[in-house]
C-alpha positions as CSV (number, residue, x, y, z in Angstrom):
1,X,12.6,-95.1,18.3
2,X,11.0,-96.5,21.1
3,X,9.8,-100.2,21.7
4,X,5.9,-100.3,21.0
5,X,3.7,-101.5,24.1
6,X,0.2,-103.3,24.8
7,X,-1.7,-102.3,27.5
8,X,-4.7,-104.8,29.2
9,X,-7.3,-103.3,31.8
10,X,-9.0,-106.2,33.7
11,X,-12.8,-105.1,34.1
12,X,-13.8,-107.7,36.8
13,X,-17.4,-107.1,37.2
14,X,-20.2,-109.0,35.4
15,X,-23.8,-109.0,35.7
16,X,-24.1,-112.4,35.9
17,X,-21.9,-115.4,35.9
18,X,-22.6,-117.2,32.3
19,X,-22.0,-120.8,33.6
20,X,-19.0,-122.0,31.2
21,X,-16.5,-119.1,32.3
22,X,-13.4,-119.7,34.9
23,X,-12.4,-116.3,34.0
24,X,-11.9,-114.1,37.2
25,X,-14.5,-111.9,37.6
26,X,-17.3,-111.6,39.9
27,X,-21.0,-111.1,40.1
28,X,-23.2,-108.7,42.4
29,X,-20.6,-106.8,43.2
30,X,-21.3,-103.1,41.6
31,X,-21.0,-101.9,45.1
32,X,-17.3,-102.3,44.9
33,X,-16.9,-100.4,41.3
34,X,-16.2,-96.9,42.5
35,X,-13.2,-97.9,44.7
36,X,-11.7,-100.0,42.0
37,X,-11.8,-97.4,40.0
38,X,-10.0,-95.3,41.8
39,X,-7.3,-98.0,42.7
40,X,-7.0,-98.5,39.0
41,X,-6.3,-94.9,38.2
42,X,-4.0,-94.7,41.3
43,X,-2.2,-98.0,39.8
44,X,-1.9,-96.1,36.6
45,X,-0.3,-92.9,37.6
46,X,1.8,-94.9,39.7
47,X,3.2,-96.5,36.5
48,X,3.5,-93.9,34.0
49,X,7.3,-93.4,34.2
50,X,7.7,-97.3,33.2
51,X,5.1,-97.0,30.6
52,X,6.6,-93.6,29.0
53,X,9.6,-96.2,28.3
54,X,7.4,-97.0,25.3
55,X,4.7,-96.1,22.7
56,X,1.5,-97.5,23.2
57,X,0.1,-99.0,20.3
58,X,-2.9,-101.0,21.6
59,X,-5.0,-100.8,24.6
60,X,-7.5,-104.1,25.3
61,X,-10.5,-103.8,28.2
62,X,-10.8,-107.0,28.9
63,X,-13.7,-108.7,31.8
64,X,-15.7,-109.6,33.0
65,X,-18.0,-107.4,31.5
66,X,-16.4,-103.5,30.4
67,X,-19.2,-102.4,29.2
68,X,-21.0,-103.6,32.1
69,X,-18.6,-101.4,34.0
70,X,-19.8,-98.3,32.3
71,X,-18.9,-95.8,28.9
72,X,-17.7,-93.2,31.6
73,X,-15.8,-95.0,33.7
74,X,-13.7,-96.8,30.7
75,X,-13.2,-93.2,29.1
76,X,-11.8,-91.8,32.1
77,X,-9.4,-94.6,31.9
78,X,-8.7,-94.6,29.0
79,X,-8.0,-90.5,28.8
80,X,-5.6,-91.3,32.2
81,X,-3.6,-93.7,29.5
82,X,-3.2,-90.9,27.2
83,X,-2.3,-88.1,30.2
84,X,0.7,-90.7,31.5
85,X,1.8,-92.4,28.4
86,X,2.9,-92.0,25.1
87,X,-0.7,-93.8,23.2
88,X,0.2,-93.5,19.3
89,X,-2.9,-91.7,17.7
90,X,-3.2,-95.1,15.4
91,X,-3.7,-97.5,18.4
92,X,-5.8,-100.2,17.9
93,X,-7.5,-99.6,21.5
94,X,-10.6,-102.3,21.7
95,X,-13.7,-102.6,24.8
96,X,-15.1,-106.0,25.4
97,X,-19.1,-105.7,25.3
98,X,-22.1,-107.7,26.0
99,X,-25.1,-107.2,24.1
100,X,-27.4,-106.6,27.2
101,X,-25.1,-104.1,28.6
102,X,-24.5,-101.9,25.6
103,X,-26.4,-99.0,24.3
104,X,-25.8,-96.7,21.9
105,X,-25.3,-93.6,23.6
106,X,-22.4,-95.5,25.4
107,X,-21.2,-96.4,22.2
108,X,-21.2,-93.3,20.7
109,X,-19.6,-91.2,23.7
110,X,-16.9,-94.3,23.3
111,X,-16.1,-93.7,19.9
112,X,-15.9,-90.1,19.9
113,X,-13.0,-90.1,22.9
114,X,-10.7,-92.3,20.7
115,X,-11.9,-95.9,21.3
116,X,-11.9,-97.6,17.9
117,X,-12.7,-101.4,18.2
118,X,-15.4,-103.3,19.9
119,X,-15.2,-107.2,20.5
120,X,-18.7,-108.2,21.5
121,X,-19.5,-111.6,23.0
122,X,-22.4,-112.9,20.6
123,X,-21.5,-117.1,21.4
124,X,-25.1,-118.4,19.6
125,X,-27.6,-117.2,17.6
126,X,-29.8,-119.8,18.8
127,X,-31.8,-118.0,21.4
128,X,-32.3,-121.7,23.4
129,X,-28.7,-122.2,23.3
130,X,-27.9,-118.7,24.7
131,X,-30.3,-119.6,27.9
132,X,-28.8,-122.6,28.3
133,X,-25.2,-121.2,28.4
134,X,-25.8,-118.6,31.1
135,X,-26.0,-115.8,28.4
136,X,-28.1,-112.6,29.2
137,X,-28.7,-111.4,25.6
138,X,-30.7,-113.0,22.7
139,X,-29.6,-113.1,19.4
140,X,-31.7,-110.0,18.7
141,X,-30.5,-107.8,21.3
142,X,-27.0,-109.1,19.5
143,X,-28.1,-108.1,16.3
144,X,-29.3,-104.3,17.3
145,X,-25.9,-103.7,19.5
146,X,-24.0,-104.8,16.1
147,X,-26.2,-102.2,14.3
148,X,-26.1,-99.1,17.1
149,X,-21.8,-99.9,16.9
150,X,-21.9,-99.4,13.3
151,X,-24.3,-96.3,13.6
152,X,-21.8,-94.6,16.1
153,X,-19.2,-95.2,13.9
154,X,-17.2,-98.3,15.4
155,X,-15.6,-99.9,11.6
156,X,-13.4,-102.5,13.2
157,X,-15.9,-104.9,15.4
158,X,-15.2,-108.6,16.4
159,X,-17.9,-111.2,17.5
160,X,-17.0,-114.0,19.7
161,X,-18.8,-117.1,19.3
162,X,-18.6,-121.0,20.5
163,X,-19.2,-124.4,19.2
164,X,-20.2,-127.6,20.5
165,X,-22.3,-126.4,22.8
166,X,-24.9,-129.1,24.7
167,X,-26.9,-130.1,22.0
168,X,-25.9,-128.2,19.0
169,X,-25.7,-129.9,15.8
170,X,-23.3,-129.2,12.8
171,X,-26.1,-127.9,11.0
172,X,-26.9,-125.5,14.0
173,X,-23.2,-124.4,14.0
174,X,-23.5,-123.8,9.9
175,X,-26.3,-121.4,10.5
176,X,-24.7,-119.9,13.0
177,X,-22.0,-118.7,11.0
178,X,-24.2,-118.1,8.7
179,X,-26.2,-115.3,10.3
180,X,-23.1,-113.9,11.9
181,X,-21.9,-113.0,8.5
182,X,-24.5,-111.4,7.3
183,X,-23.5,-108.9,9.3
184,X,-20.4,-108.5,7.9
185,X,-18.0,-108.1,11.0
186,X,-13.9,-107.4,10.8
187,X,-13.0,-110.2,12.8
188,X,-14.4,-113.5,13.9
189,X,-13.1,-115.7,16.9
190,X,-14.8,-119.1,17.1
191,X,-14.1,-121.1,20.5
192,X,-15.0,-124.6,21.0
193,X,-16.9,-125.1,23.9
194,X,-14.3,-126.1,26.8
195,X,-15.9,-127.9,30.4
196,X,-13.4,-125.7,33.2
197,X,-13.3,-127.7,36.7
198,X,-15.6,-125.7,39.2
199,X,-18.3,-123.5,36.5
200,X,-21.6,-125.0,36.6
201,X,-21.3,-126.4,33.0
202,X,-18.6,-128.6,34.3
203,X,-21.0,-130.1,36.5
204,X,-23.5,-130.6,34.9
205,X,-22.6,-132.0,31.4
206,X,-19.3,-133.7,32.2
207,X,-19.0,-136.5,30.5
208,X,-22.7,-136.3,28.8
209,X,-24.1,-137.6,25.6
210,X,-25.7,-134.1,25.3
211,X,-22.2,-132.6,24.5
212,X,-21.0,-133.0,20.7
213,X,-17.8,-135.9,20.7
214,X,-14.5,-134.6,19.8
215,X,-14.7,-135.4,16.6
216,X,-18.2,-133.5,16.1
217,X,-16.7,-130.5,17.3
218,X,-13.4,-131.2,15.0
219,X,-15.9,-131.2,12.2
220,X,-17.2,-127.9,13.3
221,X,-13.8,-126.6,13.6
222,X,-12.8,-127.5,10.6
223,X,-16.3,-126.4,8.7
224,X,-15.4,-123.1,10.2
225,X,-11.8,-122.4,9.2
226,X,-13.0,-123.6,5.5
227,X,-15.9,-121.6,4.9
228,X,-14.8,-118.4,6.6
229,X,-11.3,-118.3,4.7
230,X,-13.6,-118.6,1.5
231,X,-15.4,-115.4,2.4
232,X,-11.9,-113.6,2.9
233,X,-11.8,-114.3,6.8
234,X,-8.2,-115.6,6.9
235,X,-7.5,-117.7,9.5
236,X,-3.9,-116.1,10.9
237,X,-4.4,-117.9,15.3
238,X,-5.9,-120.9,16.0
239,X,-9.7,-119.4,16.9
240,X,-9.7,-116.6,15.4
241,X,-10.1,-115.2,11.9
242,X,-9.9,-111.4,10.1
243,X,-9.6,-109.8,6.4
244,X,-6.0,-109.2,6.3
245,X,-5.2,-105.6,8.2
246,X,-7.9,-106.6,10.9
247,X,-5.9,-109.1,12.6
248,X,-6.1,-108.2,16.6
249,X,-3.1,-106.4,17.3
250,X,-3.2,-106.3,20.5
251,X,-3.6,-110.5,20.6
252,X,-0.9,-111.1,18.5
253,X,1.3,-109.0,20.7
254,X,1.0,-112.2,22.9
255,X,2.0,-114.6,20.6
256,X,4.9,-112.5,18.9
257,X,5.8,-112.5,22.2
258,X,6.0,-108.6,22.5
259,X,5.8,-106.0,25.4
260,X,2.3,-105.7,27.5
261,X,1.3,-104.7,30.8
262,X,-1.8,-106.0,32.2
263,X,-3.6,-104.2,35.3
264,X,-6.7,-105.1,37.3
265,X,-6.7,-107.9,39.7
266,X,-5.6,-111.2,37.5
267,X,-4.3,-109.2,35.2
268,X,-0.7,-110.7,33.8
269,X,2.3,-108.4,32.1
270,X,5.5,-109.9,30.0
271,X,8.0,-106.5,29.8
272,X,11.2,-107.7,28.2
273,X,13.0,-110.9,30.1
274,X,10.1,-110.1,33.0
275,X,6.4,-111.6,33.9
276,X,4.5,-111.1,36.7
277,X,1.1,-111.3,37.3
278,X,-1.2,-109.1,39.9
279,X,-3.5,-110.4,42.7
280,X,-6.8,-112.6,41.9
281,X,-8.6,-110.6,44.6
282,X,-11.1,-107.5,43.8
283,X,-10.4,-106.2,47.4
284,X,-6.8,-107.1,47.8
285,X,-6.2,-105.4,45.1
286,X,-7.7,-102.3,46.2
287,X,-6.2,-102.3,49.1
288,X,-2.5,-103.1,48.4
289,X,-3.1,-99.6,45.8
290,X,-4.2,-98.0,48.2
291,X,-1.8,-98.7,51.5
292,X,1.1,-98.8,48.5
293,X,1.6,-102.7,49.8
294,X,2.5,-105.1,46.9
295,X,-0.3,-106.5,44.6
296,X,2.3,-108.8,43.1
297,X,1.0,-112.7,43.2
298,X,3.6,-113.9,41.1
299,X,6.7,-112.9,39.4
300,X,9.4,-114.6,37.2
301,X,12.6,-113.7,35.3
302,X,12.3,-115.6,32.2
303,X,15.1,-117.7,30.9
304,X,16.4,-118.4,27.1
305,X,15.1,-121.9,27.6
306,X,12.0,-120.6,28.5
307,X,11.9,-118.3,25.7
308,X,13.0,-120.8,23.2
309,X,9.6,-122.8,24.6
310,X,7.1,-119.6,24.1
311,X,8.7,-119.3,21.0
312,X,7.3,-122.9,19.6
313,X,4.4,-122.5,21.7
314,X,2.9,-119.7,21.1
315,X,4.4,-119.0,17.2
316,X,2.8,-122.6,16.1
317,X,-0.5,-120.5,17.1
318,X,-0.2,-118.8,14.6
319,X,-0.6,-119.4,10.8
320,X,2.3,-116.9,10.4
321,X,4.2,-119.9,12.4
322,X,8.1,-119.8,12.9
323,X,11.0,-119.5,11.0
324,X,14.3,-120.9,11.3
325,X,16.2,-117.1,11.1
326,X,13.9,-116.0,14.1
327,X,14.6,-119.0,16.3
328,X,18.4,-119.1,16.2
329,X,17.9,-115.3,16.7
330,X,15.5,-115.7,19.8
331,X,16.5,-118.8,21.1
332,X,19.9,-119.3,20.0
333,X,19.5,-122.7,19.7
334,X,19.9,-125.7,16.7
335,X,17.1,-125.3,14.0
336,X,17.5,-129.0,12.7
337,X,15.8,-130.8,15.0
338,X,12.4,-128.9,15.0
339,X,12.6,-129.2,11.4
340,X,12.9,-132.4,10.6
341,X,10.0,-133.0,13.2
342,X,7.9,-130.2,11.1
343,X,9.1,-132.0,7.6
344,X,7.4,-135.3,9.4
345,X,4.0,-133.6,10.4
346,X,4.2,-131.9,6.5
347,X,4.1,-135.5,5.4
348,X,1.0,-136.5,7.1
349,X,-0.4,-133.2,6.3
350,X,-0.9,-131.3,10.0
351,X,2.0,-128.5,8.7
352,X,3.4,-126.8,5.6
353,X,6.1,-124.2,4.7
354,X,5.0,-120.5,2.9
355,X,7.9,-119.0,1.8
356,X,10.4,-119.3,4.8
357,X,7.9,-120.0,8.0
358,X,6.2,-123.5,9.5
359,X,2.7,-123.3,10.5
360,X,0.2,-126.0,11.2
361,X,-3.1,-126.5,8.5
362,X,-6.2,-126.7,9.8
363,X,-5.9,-130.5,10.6
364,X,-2.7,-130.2,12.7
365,X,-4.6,-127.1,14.4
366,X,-6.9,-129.9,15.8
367,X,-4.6,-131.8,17.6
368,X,-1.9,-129.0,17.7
369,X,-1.2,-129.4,22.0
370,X,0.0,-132.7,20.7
371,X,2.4,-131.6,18.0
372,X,4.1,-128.8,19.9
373,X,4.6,-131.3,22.8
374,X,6.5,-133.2,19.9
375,X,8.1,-130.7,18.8
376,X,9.2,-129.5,22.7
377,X,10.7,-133.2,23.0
378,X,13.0,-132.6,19.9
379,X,14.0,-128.9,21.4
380,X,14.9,-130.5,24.6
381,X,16.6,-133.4,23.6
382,X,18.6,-131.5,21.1
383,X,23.1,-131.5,21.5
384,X,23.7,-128.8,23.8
385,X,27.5,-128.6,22.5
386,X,27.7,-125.0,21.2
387,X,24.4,-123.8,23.5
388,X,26.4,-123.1,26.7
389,X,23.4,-121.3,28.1
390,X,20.9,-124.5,27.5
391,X,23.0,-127.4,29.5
392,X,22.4,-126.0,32.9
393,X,18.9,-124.9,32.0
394,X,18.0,-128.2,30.7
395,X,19.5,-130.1,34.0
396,X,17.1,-127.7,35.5
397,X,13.9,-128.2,34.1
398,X,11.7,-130.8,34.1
399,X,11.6,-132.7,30.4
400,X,8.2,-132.4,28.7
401,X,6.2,-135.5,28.3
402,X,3.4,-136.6,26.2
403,X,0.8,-138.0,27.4
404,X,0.3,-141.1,28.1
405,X,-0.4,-143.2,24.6
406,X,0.3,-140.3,22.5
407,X,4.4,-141.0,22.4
408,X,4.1,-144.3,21.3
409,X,1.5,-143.2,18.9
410,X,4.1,-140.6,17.3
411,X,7.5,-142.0,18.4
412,X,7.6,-143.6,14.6
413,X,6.2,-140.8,12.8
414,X,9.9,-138.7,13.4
415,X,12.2,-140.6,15.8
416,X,14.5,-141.9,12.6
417,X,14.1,-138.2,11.2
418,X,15.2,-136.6,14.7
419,X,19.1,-137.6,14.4
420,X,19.3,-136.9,10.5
């Protein structure tokens, strides 16, 4: 049987910048999407004897704006996809959508070629806050793309949203979710609102009273995972949330750290002990395709220490968590340590055990970049006797460290538990 693969298709066009996002992708230039396209086809045939390796079980269009980009020109790809590689009929293939760039005829002629999930960026339901965010839709124009999806038969839709926006209250953020479920969507991702250097939102509300405190937007978070996981949205990654069988399967593919290849300028792949990422450059891109010069920006062979690190950091993610049987099988490493730091956090109530796995509660979600730096320190300081591979690996890699404050504030919470 053949190893199952993701496939990601950067879209880097937008209509307009919304003024929170560091996400490559540009603005006012539609002029350029014809050659892309052809570059992107070009980059696909080119790859279809490495992607025939596998079976393609998900396919994510990703942006910028895809549906910005056009139903046509994301069928076409699509249908390339299924010409050079082995796409299982039962992928879960999804299109990222804007409200004001979606119509139902697109969504339709989407649907019937095989696309079967639509992740749509709602954010607010608050008109005032959309405006403010840089958003092009309002929370009407939301509602009706929502309703046209359902009417051309899309039964597996995701709405993104955001919290602590400038301004917004807890109440606000209650009705929020409140609207949004009226709908009744598949799956839910809910993003606290973070300032990235260089957007315009950085600028202007760094460091302003406008902005809900961290703890504001811890109470947000927490409101969230509580009232969604009564209404049967189970939490299963840290933002996002999904009846069970409607978990994003081509997201979790990241943090099970499974196969995917990404294409599109940006656009990042992780294919067995290898990762590599493509040019952040629209016209680079097009032209290394084109003149067959490499597009590569960068490229690494990942090591079992490094694996051993994705495996804590991207598995605590998850509410499926880790396990001790998949860690000595993936990083061939001692169990004991990371334990009896997870046996600490269970006492103060940030993790618990189901069955055999670790995961972190909603409470040790909040601060859970702190925890896994924890739990990195025990990994690394571990006895390398019986770990050949990890002593020169760990002689050369920088150790983690916490920052500053936050080891002191921890170091009694599991140093005596560490060398038990």
């Amino acid at each position: 049987m053949k190893k199952r693969l993701g496939i990601y298709i950067h879209i880097p066009f937008c209509a307009s910048k919304c003024s929170y996002c560091d996400f490559y992708s540009l603005a006012g230039c539609e002029n350029l999407m014809p050659a892309y396209h052809e570059a992107l086809l070009a980059h696909l045939e080119e790859s279809s004897a490495a992607i025939k390796n596998y079976e393609v079980d998900s396919v994510y269009f990703g942006g910028g704006t895809p549906s910005f980009y056009g139903a046509d020109r994301i069928v076409e790809i699509f249908n390339a996809l299924k010409l050079n590689g082995n796409v299982r009929l039962d992928a879960e293939v999804t299109v990222e959508c804007n409200p004001d760039s979606l119509s139902y005829n697109a969504l339709k002629l989407m649907r019937m070629e095989g696309i079967n999930r639509i992740s749509m960026g709602v954010q607010a339901t608050d008109n005032n806050l959309l405006k403010l965010i840089g958003r092009r839709h309002n929370y009407q124009q939301a509602v009706k793309a929502f309703q046209d999806a359902r009417r051309a038969g899309f039964d597996n839709i995701s709405l993104d949203l955001m919290y602590g926006l400038p301004s917004q209250t807890k109440t606000d953020w209650a009705n929020t979710l409140s609207k949004v479920m009226e709908l009744h969507p598949e799956h839910l991702s809910c993003y606290g609102l973070k300032l990235e250097e260089g957007t315009p939102m950085y600028k202007n509300y760094l460091g302003s009273p406008i902005l809900p405190d961290d703890d504001d937007q811890a109470d947000m978070y927490s409101y969230a995972a509580e009232l969604l996981n009564r209404y049967g949205y189970k939490q299963y990654e840290i933002s996002n949330f999904a009846p069970a069988g409607f978990e994003s399967r081509h997201n979790l593919k990241y943090w099970n750290l499974d196969d995917y290849m990404g294409f599109g300028p940006g656009a990042h792949s992780c294919v067995g002990n290898q990762r590599y990422s493509y040019v952040k450059d629209l016209k680079q891109y097009i032209a290394g395709v084109n003149r067959d010069v490499s597009i590569i920006d960068e490229y690494q062979i990942i090591s079992p220490l490094e694996r051993a690190v994705e495996y804590i950091m991207l598995g605590m993610r998850t509410t499926k968590g880790i396990s001790e049987r998949d860690y000595r099988v993936r990083c061939q490493s001692n169990w004991k340590p990371i334990e009896n730091v997870l046996k600490a956090f269970a006492e103060k109530g940030w993790a618990e055990k189901t069955e055999d796995r670790w995961h972190f509660t909603v409470p040790g979600f909040l601060i859970s970049n702190t925890l896994i730096g924890i739990m990195l320190e025990a990994q690394a300081g571990e006895r390398v006797e019986g770990n050949p591979w990890l002593a020169p690996a760990l002689e050369a890699e920088e150790k983690i460290s916490m920052p500053k404050g936050e080891d002191e504030l921890f170091k009694e919470l599991y140093k005596d538990k560490i060398d038990n």
